[in-house]
C-alpha positions in Angstrom: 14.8 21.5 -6.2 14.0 24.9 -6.4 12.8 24.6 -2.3 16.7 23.8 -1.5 19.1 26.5 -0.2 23.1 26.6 0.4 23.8 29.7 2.0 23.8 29.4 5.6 21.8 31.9 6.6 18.7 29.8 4.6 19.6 26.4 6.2 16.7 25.5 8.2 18.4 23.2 10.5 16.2 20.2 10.0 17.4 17.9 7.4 19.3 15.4 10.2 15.7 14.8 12.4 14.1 12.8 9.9 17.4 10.2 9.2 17.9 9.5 12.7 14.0 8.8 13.1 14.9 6.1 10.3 17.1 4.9 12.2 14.9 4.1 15.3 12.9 2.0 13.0 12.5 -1.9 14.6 11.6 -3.2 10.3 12.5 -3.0 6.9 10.6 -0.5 5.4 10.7 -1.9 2.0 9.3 -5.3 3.5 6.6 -3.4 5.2 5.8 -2.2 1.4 5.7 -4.9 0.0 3.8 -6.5 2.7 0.5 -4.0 1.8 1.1 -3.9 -2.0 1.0 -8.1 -2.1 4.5 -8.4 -2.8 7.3 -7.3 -4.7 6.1 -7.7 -8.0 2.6 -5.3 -7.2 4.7 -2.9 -5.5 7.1 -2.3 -8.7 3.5 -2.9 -10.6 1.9 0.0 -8.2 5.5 2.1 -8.7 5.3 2.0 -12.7 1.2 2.5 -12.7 2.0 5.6 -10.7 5.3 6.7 -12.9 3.3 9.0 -15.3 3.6 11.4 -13.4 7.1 11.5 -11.7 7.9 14.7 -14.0 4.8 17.1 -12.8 6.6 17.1 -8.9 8.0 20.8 -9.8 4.9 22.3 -11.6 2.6 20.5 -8.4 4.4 23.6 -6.5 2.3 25.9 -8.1 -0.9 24.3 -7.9 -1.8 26.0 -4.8 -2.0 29.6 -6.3 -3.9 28.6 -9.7 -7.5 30.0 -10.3 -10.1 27.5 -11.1 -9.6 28.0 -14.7 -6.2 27.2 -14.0 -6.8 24.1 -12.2 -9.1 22.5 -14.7 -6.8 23.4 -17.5 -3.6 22.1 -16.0 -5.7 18.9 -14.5 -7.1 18.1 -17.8 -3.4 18.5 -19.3 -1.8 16.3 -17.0 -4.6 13.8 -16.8 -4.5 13.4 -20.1 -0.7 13.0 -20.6 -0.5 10.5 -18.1 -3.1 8.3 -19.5 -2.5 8.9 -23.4 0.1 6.5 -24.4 -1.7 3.7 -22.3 -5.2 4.2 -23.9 -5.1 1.4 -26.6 -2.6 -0.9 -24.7 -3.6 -1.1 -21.1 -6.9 -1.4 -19.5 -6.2 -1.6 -15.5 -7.6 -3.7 -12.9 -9.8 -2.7 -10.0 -7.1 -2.3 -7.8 -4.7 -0.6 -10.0 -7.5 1.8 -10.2 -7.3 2.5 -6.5 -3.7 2.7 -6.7 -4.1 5.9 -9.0 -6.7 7.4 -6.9 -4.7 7.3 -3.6 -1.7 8.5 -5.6 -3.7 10.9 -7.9 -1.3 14.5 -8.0 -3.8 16.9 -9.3 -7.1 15.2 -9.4 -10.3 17.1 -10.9 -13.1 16.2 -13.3 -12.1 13.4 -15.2 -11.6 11.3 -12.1 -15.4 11.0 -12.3 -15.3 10.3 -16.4 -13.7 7.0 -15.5 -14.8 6.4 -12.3 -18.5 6.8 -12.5 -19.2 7.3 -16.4 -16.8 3.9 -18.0 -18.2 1.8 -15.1 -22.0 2.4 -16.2 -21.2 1.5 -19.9 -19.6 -1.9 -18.5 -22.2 -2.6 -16.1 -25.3 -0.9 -17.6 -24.8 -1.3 -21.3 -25.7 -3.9 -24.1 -22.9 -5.4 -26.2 -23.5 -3.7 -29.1 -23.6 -0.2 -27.2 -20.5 -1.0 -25.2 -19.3 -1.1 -29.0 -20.0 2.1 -29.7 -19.5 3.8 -26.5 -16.9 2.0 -24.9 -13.9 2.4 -26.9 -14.3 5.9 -27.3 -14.8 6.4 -23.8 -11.4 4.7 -23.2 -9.6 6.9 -25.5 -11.5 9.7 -24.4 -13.2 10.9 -27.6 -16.4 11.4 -26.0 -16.4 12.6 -22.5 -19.2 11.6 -19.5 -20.5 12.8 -16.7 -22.6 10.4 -14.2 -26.3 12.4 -14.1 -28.0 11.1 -11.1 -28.3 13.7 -8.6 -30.5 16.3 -8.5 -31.4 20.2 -6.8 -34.3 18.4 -4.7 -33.1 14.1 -4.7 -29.6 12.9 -4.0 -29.9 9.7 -1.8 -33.6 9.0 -2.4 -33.0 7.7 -6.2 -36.5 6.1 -6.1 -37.2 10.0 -6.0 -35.6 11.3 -9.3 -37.8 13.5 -10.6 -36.4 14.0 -14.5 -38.6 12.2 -16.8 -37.8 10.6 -20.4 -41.1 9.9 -21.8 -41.2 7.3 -24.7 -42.3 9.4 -27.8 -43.8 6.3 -30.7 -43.9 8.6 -33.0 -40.7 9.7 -33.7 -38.8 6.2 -32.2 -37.2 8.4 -29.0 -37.2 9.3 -25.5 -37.9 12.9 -24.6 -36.2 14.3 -21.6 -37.2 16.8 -19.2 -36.3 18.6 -15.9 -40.2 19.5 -15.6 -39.3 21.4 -11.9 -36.6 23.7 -10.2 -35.4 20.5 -8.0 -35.5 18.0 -11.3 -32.4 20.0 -12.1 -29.5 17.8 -12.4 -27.6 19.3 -9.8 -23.8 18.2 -8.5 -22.8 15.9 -11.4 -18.6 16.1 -11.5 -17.4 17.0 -15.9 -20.7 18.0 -16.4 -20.7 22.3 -15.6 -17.6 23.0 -18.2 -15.7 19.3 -19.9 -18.2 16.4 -21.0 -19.9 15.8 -23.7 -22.0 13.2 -22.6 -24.0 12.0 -19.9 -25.4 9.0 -18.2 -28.8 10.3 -16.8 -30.8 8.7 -14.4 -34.7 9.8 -15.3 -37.8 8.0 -14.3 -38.9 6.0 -17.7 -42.6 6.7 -18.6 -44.5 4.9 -21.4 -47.7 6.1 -22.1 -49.7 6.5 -18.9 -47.3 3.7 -17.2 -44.2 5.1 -15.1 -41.3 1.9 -15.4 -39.0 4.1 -12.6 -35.4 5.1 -12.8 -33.5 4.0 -16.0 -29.9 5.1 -17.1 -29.9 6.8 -20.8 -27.0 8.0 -22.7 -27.6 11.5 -23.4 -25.0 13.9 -26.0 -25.2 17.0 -24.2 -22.2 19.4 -26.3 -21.4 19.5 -30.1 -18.5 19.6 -31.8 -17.8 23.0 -31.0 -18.2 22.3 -27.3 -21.3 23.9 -26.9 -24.2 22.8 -25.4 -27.1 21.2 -27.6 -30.5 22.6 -28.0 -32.7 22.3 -25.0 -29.5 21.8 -22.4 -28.7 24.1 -20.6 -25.5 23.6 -18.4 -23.4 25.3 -16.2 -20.4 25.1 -13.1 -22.2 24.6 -9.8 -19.4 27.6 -8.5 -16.7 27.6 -5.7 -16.9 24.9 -3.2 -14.4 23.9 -0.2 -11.9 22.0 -2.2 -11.7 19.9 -5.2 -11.3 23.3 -7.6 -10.4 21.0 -10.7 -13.6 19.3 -10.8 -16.2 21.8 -12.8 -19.6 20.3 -11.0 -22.5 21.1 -12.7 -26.2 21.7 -13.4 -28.2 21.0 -16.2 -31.5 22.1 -17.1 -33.1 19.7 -20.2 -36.1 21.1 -21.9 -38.0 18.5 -24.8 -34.3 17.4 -25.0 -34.6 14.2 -27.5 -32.4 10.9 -27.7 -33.0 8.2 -29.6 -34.6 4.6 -28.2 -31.1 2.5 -28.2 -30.1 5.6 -26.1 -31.3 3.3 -23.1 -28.9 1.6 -21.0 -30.0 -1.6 -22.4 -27.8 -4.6 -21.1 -30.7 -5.8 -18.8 -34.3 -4.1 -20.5 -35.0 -2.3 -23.8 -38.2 -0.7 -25.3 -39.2 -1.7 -29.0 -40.2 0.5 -31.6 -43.6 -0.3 -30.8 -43.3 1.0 -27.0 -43.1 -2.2 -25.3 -40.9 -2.8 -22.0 -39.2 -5.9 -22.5 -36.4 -7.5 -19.7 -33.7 -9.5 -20.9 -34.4 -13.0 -21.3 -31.3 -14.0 -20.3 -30.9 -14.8 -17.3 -29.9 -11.8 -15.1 -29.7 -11.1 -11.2 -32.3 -8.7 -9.9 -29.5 -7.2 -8.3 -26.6 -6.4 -11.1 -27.7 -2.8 -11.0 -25.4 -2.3 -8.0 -22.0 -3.5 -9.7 -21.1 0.1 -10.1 -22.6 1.2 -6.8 -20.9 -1.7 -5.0 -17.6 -1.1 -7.1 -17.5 1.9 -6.3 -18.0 2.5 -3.0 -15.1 -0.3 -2.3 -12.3 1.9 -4.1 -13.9 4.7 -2.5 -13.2 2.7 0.9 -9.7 1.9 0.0 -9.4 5.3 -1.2 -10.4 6.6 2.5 -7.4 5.0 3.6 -5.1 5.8 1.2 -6.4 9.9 1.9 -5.8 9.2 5.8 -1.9 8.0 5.1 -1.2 11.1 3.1 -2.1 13.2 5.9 -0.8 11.1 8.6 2.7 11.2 7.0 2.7 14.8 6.5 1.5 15.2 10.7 4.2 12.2 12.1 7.3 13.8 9.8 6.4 17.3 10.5 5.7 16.7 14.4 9.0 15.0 14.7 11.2 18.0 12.5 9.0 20.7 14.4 10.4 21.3 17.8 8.4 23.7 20.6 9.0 24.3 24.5 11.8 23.5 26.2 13.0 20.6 27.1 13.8 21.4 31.0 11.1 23.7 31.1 13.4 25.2 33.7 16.2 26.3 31.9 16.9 30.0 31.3 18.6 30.3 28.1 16.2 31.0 25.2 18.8 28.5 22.8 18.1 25.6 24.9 16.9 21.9 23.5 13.8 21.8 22.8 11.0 18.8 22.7 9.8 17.5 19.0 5.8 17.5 19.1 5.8 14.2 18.8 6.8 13.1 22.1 3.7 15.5 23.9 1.6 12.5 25.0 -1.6 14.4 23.7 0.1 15.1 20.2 1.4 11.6 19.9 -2.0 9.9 20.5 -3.9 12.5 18.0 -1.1 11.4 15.6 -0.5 8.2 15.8 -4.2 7.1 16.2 -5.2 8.5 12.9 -1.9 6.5 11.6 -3.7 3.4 13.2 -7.1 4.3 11.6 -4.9 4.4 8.1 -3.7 1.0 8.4 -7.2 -0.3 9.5 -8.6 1.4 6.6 -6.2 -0.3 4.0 -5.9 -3.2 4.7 -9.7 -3.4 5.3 -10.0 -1.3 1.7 -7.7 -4.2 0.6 -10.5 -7.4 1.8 -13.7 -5.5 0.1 -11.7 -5.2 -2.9 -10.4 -8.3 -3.6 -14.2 -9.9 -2.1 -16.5 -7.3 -4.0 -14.4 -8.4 -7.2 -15.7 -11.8 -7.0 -19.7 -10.8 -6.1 -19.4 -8.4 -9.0 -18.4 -10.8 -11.5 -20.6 -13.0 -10.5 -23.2 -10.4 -10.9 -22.3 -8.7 -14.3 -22.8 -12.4 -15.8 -25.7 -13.1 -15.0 -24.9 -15.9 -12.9 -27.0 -17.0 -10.0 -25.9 -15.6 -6.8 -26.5 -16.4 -2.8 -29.1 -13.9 -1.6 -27.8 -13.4 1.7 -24.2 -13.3 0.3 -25.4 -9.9 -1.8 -27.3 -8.6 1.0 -24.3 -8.8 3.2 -22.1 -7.0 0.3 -24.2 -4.1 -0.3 -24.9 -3.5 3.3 -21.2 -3.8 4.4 -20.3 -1.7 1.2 -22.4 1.0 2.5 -21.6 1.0 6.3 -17.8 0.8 5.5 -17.8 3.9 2.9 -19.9 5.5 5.2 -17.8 5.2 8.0 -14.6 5.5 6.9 -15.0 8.5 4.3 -16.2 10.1 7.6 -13.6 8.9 9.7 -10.9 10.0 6.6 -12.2 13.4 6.4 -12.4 13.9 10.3 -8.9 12.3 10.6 -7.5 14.7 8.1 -8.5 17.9 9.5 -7.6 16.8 13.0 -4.3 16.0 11.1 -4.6 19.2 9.8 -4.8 20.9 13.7 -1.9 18.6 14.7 0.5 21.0 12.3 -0.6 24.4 14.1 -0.3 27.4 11.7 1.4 25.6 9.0 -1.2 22.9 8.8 -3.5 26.0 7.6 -1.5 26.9 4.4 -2.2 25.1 1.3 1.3 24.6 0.9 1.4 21.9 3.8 -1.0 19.6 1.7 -2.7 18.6 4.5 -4.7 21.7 4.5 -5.7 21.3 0.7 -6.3 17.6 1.0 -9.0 18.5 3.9 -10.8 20.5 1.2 -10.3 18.3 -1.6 -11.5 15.2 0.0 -14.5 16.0 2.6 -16.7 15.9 -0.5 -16.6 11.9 -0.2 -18.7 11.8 3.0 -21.9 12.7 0.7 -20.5 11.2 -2.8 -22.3 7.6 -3.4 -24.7 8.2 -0.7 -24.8 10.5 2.3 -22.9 8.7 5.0 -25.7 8.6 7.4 -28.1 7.5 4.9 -25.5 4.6 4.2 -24.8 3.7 7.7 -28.8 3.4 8.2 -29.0 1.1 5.3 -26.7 -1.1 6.8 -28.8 -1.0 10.2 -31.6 -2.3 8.6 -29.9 -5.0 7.1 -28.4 -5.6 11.2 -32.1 -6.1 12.3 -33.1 -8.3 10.0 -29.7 -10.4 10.4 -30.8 -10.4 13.9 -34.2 -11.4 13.3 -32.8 -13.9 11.3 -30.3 -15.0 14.0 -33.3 -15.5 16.7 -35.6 -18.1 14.1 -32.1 -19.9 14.2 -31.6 -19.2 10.3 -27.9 -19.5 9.6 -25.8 -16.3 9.2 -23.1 -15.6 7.0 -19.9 -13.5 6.8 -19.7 -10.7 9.6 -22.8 -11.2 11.1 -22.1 -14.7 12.2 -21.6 -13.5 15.6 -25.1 -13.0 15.8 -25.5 -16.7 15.5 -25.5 -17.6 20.0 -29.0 -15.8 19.8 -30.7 -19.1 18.2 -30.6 -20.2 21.4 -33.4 -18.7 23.7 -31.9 -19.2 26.7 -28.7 -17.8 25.6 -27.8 -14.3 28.4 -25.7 -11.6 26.8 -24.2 -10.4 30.2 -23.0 -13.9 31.1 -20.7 -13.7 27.8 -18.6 -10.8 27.9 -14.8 -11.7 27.5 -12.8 -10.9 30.3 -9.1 -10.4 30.5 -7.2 -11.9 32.2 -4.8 -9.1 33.2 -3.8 -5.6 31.8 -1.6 -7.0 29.3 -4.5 -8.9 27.5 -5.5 -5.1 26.1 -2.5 -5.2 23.9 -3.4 -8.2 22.9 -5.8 -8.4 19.3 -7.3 -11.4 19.4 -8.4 -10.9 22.9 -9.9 -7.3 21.6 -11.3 -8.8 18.5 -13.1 -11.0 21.0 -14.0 -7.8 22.6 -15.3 -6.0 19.6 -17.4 -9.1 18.6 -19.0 -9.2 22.2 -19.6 -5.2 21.8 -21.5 -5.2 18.5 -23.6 -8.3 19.4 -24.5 -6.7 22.5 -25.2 -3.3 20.3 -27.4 -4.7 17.8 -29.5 -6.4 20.6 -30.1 -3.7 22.5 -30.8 -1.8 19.4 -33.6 -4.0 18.4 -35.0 -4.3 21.5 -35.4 -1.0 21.2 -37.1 -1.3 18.1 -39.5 -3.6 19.0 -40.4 -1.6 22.2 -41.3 1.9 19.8 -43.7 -0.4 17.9 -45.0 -2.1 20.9 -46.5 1.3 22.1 -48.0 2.0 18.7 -46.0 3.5 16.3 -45.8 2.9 12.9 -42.9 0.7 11.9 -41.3 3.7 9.7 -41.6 6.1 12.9 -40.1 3.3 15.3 -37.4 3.3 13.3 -37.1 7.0 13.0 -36.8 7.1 16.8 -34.8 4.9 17.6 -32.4 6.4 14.3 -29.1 7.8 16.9 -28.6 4.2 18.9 -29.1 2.4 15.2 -26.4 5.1 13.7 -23.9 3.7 16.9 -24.4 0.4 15.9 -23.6 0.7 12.4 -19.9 2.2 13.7 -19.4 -0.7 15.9 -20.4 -3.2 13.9 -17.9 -1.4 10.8 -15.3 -0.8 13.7 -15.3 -4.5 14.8 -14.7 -5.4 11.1 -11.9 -2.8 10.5 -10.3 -4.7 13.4 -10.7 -8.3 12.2 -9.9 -7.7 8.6 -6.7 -5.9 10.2 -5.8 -8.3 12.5 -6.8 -11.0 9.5 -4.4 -9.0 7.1 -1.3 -9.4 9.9 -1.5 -13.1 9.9 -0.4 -13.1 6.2 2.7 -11.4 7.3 6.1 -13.9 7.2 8.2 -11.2 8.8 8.5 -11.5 12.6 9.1 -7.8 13.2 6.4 -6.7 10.4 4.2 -8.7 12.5 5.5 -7.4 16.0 4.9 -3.7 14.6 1.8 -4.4 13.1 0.4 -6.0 15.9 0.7 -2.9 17.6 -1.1 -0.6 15.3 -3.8 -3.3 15.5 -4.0 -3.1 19.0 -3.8 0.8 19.2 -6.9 0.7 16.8 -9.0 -1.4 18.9 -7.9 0.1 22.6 -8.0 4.0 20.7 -11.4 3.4 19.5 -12.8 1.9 22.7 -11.8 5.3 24.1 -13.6 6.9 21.3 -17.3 4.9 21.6 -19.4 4.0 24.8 -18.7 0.7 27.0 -20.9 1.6 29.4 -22.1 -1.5 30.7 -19.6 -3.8 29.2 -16.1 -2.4 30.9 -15.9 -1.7 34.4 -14.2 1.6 35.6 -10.7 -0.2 36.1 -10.9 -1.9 32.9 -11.7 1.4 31.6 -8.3 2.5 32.9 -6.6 -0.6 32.0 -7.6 0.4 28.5 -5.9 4.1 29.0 -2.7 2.4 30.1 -2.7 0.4 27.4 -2.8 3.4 25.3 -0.1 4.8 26.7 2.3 1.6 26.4 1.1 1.4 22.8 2.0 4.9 22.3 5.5 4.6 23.6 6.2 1.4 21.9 5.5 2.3 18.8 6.6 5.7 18.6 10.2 4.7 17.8 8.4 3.5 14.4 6.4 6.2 13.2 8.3 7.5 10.3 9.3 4.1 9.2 5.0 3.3 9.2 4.7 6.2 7.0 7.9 5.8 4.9 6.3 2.0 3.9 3.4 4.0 2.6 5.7 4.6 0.0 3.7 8.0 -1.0 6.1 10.1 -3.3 6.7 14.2 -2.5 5.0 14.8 -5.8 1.6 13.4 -4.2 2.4 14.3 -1.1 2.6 18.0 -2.6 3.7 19.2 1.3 6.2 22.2 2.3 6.0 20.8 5.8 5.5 16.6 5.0 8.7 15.9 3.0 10.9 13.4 3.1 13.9 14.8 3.5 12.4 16.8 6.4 13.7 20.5 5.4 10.4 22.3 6.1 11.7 25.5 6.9 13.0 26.0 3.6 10.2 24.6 1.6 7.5 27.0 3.5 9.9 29.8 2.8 10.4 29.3 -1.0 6.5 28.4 -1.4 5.7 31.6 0.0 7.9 33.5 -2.7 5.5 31.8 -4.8 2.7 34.3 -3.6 1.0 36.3 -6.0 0.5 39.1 -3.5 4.5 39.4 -3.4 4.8 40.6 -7.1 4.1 44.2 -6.7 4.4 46.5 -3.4 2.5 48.4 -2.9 -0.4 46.1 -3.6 -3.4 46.8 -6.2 -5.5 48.9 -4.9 -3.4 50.5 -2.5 -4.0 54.1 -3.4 -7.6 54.1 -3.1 -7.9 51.9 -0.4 -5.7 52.3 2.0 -3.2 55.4 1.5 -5.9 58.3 1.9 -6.0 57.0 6.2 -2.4 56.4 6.5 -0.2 59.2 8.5 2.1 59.6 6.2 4.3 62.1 7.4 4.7 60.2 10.3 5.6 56.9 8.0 8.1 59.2 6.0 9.7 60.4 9.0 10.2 56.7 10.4 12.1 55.8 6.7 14.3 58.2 7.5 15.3 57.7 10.7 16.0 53.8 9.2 18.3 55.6 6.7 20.1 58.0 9.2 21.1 54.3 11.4 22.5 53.0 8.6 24.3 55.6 7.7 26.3 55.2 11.0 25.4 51.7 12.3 27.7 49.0 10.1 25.1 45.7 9.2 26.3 43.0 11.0 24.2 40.9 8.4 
């Protein structure tokens, strides 16, 4: 590796930390792997799906000083070599899918062709257009973009304002951006790569508006240049995410033909007439992408959180600061890892709980979305409540944890002090690269409100005695009228029972069915003094937002603590158990229990913090060793496995572009007519003069 060193004097002292930490583990790591891949046979499945690109781990060094031109170029190049040879021999499954976006290297625009752009052809598109478009999509001889969003409309879809008008005459659809904010605006491949896009416009025939319909729309030639009547263009620099050319584009009388209509569930004829499919199709199947989507984007969350959270727990155990005997009066003395601060190890090792929660909940909307969606694409007849329940929880749960991800990342971030700021470390880059995934899909307010509503009217439901599926089942004691909230809350039976899951599951439960009570109380009392039911709900917005993260919290925990019990390892369990438990005390800490805990449960909590803390922190590296994340995704100076930091941040930094030329560009304009530079000269040589006479001890 070209970050390694033998001379002594370059030997950062470091590469022993790391193995003893190994040693301290209480597992097998390779068990734990297996444990969240499925088994043995996914994890050598997830290590040959992510294979491709085992020889890029070199190059990856360099990322961090490319231009955006660069980025784009080089992420295009290596997408594209990973994925060639598999094109006409491999399609992957939904969660080998997520596998490559948790261990994407050098992610950019065409993340969004087959993540947004294939998924519409399958789920939007007729046979016979899947036959055109879906096999060159695959093998990437035409390119997509996803056109939804817009200047003025992102979440409000219902609000599009780009019309395709239905033109008899000449058998197409005529597409316009009629305003400024009908711009599509934010669309990823769209500002410099595709050459098609999936645009969402409101469909108008005649006098009659049919609202928002997905058309397939050729927006370059064969020369890469836009067509007449597009205009297109990169949106500019943004936080993070450099590879990614997000775009605008302006469409003036720009015409497609009819079959250009997504047309799996409705077409036009020739003779203008909206017809729906008469086969039989669910009112719903419009939201297998959304739905799809916003599950891998869930998983992805928490695939996001464990890269950072193994950069923070290797790096806080190599970097050492303050003495240990604070005491002690020579400046060589031992001093403490930053791991073993209490304050540092419960920032750490909370967002390494919050990782696990998020996978293995990632894990249960995957493999229970897959089913709905199926069910969905074919047409087949589907339990109402069953699809309310998915979209809703799809929404709260990308909503929460793409926040709680990009939170958990930059407090990561904090947790490496100076270093965390470089790009180098990773975790600095990965802050900006991800953050973007709070608003992607849906705002994550707007989607935590959504699921709100769906909360109310599960309670509503709950108090006519209607049965109540899936999460919301513990809404279900409300059938009874005479049933008291207060009279139910769990209580433990010592301290101890605060390390204990199922009693905190309990917990949880209790808290969100006290939550979404109170919330609709709440509710009902705004409209009760005479507002309308849209400004009720508008004032009482902040509690419903709370109840959305408890409810989402409470199933992070039981979908964890679900996950453990598959466990057949006694000490995978043990350690797990743990990181459960530290999830459901940490976030107690983190939400309000006024009301429900007293003051001294309150600091029976705390203490059970603390035990957690200490218990588990002999296991840390091991946790984020079974990640299995490879230093070629990991990309970190300070996050590597073999722990030699000090090296890595030095050799990166020889990387700098700034260190190719002293003085720098620009100097002599700049900078040289207000330096002294007599007295500069006059300091060189004195420098000289000593070491003329003084012998280097170097």
């Amino acid at each position: 590796s070209t970050w390694g060193f033998s001379n002594n004097n370059m030997d950062g002292q470091t590469s022993h930390i790391l193995p003893e930490e190994r040693k301290k583990a209480s597992f097998e790591v390779e068990k734990l792997t297996n444990f969240l891949d499925g088994g043995k046979k996914a994890t050598l499945k997830r290590r040959w799906i992510i294979s491709p690109t085992e020889d890029l781990e070199e190059k990856l060094k360099q990322k961090y000083f490319w231009d955006r031109s660069e980025a784009l170029r080089e992420h295009l190049a290596d997408f594209i070599g990973a994925h060639e040879k598999f094109w006409a021999k491999y399609i992957p499954t939904r969660e080998e899918v997520g596998w490559m976006s948790e261990n994407s290297s050098n992610g950019g625009s065409l993340m969004n062709h087959y993540g947004l752009f294939l998924p519409t052809i399958l789920g939007q598109a007729s046979s016979q257009q899947q036959m055109e478009w879906l096999p060159r999509t695959l093998q990437m001889k035409m390119i997509g973009s996803y056109a939804q969003t817009e200047l003025g409309h992102g979440s409000n879809v219902r609000g599009l304002r780009t019309i395709a008008e239905f033109d008899k005459a000449t058998d197409t659809f005529v597409l316009n951006t009629p305003t400024l904010q009908s711009i599509k605006w934010w669309p990823g491949t769209l500002g410099k790569v595709a050459t098609h896009a999936a645009v969402y416009a409101q469909l108008r025939i005649g006098t009659k508006d049919y609202g928002v319909h997905c058309f397939m729309v050729q927006i370059r030639d064969e020369n890469h240049r836009p067509l007449p009547g597009i205009e297109l263009g990169d949106l500019g620099p943004k936080c993070g995410d450099h590879a990614n050319d997000t775009g605008y584009m302006r469409m003036t009388n720009v015409r497609v033909p009819r079959t250009n209509l997504f047309s799996k569930y409705q077409h036009v004829t020739a003779d203008g007439v909206y017809v729906k499919s008469e086969k039989k199709t669910n009112d719903k199947a419009h939201y297998a992408t959304m739905v799809s989507a916003r599950g891998n984007m869930t998983k992805t969350a928490g695939g996001k959180l464990a890269i950072a959270a193994t950069i923070a727990v290797r790096y806080s155990c190599v970097r050492k600061q303050g003495f240990a005997d604070t005491k002690t009066s020579q400046f060589d003395a031992a001093e403490r890892q930053i791991i073993d601060y209490q304050v540092q190890k419960y920032r750490v090792l909370k967002q390494l709980a919050i990782a696990y929660a998020m996978k293995f909940t990632g894990t249960w909307m995957i493999q229970n979305f897959s089913s709905v969606d199926t069910t969905m694409r074919g047409g087949e007849e589907t339990d109402g409540a069953a699809l309310q329940e998915v979209f809703a929880t799809s929404s709260g749960l990308k909503g929460l944890c793409s926040f709680m991800a990009t939170e958990g990342i930059e407090d990561l971030r904090k947790c490496c002090g100076g270093n965390g700021y470089l790009l180098s470390s990773g975790i600095g880059a990965l802050e900006g690269d991800y953050k973007w995934q709070t608003t992607a899909e849906g705002d994550f307010v707007i989607l935590m409100l959504q699921t709100a509503r769906f909360l109310v009217k599960s309670l509503e439901l709950a108090k006519q005695g209607k049965p109540l599926s899936g999460l919301c089942e513990y809404l279900s004691p409300l059938k009874n009228p005479n049933f008291i909230i207060a009279d139910h809350i769990p209580q433990p039976k010592s301290a101890k029972d605060f390390c204990d899951v199922t009693f905190l599951t309990q917990l949880w439960r209790y808290r969100a069915l006290a939550g979404v009570v109170a919330a609709g109380n709440s509710l009902q009392e705004h409209i009760a003094r005479g507002l309308s039911a849209d400004d009720a709900w508008n004032a009482c917005a902040l509690q419903m937002f709370e109840i959305v993260r408890i409810h989402c919290l409470y199933s992070m925990l039981k979908y964890f603590s679900e996950g453990i019990q598959k466990a057949e390892d006694p000490a995978i369990t043990r350690v797990l158990n743990r990181l459960c438990a530290l999830f459901g005390c940490s976030q107690i800490l983190e939400t309000n229990w006024i009301g429900i805990l007293t003051a001294v449960q309150g600091q029976q909590v705390r203490g059970a913090v603390e035990e957690l803390l200490d218990l588990i922190r002999p296991d840390c590296v091991a946790l984020v060793d079974a990640f299995d994340i490879p230093d070629r995704v990991l990309n970190s100076t300070i996050g590597r496995f073999d722990g030699n930091v000090y090296e890595a941040l030095y050799q990166s930094a020889q990387l700098s572009s700034l260190n190719k030329q002293d003085p720098f560009e620009g100097y002599e304009k700049v900078l040289r007519p207000y330096l002294d530079l007599e007295y500069l000269k006059k300091g060189r040589e004195q420098v000289e003069q000593f070491s003329k006479t003084i012998p280097s001890k170097l």
